[in-house]
Backbone as a chain_set.jsonl record, in Angstrom:
{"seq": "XXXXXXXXXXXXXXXXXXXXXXXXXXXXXXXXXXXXXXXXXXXXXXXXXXXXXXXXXXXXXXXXXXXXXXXXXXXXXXX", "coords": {"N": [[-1.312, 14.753, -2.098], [-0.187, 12.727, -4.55], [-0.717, 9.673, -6.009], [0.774, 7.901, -6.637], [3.527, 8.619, -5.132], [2.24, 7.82, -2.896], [1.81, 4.799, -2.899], [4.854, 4.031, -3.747], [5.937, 5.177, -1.319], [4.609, 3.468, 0.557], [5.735, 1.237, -0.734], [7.948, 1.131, -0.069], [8.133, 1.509, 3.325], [7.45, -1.159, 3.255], [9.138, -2.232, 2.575], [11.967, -1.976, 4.299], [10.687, -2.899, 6.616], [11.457, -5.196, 6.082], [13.705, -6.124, 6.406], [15.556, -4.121, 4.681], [15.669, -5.477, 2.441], [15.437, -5.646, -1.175], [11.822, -5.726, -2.994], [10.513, -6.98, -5.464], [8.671, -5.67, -8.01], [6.717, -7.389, -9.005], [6.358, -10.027, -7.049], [5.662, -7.774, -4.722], [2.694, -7.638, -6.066], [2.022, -9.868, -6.216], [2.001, -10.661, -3.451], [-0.134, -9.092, -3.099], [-2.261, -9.714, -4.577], [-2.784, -8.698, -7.077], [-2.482, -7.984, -10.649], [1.054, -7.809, -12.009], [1.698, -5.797, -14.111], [-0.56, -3.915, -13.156], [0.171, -3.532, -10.644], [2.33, -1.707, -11.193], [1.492, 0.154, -12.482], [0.167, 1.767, -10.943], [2.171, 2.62, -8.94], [4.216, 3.881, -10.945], [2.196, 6.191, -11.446], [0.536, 6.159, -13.787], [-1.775, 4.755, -13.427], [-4.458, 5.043, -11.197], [-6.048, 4.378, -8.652], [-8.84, 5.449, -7.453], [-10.223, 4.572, -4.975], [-7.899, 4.378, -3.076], [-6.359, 6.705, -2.478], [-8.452, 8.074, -0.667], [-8.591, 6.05, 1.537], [-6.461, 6.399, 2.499], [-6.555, 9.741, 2.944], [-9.021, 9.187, 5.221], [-7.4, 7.084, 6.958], [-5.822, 9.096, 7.757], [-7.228, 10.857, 9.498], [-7.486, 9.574, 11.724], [-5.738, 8.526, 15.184], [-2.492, 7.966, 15.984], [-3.224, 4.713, 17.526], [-5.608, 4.289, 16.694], [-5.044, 3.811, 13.999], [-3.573, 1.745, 14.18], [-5.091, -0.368, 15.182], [-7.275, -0.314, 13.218], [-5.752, -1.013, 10.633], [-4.981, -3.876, 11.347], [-7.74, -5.476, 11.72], [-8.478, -4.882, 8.964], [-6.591, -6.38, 7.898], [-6.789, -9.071, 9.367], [-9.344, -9.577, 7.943], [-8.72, -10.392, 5.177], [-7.611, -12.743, 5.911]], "CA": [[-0.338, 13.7, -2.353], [-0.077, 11.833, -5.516], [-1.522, 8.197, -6.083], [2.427, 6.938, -6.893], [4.153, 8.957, -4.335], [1.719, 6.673, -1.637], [2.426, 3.769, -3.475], [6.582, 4.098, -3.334], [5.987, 5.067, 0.337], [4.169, 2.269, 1.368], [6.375, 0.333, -1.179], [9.655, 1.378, 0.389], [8.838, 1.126, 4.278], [7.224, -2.715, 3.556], [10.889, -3.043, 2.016], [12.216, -1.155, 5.118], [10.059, -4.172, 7.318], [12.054, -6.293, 5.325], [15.08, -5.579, 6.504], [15.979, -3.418, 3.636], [15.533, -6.2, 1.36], [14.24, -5.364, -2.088], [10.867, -6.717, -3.21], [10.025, -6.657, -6.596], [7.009, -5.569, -8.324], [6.183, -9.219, -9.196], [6.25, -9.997, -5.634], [4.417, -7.351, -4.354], [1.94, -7.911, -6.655], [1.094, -11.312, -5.796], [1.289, -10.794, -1.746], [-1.225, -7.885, -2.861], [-3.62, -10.696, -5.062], [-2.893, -8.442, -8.455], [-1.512, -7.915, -11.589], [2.176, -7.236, -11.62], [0.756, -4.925, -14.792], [-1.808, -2.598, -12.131], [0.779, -2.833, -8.987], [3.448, -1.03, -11.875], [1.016, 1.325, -13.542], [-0.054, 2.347, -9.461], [3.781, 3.078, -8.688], [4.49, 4.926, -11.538], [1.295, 6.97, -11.393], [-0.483, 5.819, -14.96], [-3.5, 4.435, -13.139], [-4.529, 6.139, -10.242], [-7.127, 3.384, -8.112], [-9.262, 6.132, -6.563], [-10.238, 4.352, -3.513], [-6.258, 4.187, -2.509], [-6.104, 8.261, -1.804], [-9.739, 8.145, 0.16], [-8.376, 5.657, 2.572], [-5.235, 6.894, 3.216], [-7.134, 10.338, 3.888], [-9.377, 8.162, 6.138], [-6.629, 6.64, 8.095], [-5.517, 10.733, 8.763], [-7.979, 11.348, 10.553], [-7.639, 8.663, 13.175], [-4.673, 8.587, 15.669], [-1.516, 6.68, 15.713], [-3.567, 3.666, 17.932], [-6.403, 3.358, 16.055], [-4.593, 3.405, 12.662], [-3.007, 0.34, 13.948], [-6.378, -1.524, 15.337], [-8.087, -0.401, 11.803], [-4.964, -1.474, 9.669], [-5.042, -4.951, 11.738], [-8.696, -5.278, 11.363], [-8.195, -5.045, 7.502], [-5.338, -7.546, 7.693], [-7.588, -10.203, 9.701], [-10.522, -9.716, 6.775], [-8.012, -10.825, 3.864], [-7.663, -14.317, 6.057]], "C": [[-0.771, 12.929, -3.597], [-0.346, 10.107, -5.062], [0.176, 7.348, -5.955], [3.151, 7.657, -5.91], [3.559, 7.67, -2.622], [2.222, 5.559, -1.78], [4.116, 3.227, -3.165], [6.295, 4.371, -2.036], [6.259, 3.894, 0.971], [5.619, 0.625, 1.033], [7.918, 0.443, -0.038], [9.814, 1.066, 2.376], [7.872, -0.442, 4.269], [8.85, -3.483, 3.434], [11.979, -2.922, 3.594], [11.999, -2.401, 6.077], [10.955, -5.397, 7.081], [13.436, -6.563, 5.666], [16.168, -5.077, 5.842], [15.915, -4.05, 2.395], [14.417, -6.004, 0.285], [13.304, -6.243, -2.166], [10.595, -5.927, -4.481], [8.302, -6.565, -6.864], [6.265, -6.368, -8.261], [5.669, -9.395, -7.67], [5.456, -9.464, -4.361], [3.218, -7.644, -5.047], [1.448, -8.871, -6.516], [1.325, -11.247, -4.486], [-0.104, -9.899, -2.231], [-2.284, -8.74, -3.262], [-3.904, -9.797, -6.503], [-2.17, -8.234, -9.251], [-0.858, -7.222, -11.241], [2.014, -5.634, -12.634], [0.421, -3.705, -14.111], [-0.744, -2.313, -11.422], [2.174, -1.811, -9.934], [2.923, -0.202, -12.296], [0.916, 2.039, -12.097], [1.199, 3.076, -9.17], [4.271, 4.123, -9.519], [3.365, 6.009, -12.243], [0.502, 6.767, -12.878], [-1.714, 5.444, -14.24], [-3.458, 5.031, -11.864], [-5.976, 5.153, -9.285], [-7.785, 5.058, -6.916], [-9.514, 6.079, -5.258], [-8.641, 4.728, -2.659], [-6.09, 6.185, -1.71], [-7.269, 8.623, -0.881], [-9.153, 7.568, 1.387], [-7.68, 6.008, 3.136], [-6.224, 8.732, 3.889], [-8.018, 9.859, 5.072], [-8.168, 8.035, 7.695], [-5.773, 8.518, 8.803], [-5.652, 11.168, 9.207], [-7.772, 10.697, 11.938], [-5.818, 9.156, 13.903], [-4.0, 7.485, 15.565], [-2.71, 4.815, 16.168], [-4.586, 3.19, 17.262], [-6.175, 3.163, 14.894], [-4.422, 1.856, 12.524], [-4.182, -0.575, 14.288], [-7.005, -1.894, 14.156], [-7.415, -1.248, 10.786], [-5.391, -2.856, 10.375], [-6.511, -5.288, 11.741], [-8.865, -5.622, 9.962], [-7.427, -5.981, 7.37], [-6.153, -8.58, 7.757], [-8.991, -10.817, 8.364], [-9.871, -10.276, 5.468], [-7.586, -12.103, 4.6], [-8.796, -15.071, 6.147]], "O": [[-1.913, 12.475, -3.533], [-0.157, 9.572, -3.969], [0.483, 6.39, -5.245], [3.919, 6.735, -5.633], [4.2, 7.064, -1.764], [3.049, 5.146, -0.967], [4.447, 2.245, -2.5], [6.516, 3.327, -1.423], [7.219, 3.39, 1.554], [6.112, -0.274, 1.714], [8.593, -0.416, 0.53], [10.842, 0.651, 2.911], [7.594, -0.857, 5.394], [9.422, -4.495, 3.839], [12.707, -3.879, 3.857], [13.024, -3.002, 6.397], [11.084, -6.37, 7.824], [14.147, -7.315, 4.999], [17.349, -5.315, 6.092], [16.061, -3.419, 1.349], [13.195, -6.077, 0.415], [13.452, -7.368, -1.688], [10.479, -4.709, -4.612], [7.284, -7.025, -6.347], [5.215, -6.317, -7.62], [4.629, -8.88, -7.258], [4.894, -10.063, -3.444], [2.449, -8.074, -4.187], [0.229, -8.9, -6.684], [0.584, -12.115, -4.024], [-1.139, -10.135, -1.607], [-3.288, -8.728, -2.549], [-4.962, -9.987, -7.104], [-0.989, -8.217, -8.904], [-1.13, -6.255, -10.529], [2.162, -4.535, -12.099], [0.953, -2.623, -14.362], [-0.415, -1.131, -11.327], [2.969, -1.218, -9.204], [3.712, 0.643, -12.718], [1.657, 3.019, -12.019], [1.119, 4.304, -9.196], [4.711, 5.163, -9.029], [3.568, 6.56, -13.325], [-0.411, 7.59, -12.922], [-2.748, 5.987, -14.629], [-2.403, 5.523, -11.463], [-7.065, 5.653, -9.565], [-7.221, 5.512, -5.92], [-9.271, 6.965, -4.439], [-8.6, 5.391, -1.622], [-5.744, 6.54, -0.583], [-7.031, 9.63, -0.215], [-9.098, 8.319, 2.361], [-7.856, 6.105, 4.351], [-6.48, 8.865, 5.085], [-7.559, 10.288, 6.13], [-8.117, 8.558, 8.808], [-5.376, 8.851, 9.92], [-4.904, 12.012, 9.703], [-7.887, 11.256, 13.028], [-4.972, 9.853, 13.343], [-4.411, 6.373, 15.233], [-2.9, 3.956, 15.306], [-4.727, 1.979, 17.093], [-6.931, 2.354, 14.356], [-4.733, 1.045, 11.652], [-4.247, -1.612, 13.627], [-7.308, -3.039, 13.821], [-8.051, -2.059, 10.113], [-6.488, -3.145, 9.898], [-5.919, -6.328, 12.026], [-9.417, -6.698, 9.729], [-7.713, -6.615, 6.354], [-6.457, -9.18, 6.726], [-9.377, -11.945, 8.055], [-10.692, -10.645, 4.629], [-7.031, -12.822, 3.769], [-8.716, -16.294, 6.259]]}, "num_chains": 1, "name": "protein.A"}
């Protein structure tokens, strides 16, 4: 899988969460804590953040339940 295909994924079912409501780059970019710049080069595959394709293999390994303990886990550490 491509670095920008994850990216639009993720991008599309947070939008999806949203109740279909777009979110701009801008936007994401500052819930994420970075440049609107990086979260646009990420999307359209110019930069490529290596960690980002590690984790997601990572989280492939686990099953649906502990995806969600690990993801929530990670959530709690960014408060």
């Amino acid at each position: 899988m491509k670095i920008d295909d994850l990216f639009n994924i993720l991008h599309n079912a947070i939008e999806s969460e949203n109740n279909g409501k777009k979110i701009s780059l801008q936007d994401m970019a500052n819930n994420l804590g970075i440049s609107m710049r990086t979260y646009q080069d990420w999307k359209l595959g110019r930069a490529k953040p290596q960690a980002a394709g590690v984790v997601i293999k990572m989280l492939g390994k686990l099953d649906d339940d502990e995806i969600i303990r690990a993801v929530r886990k990670i959530n709690r550490l960014g408060d």
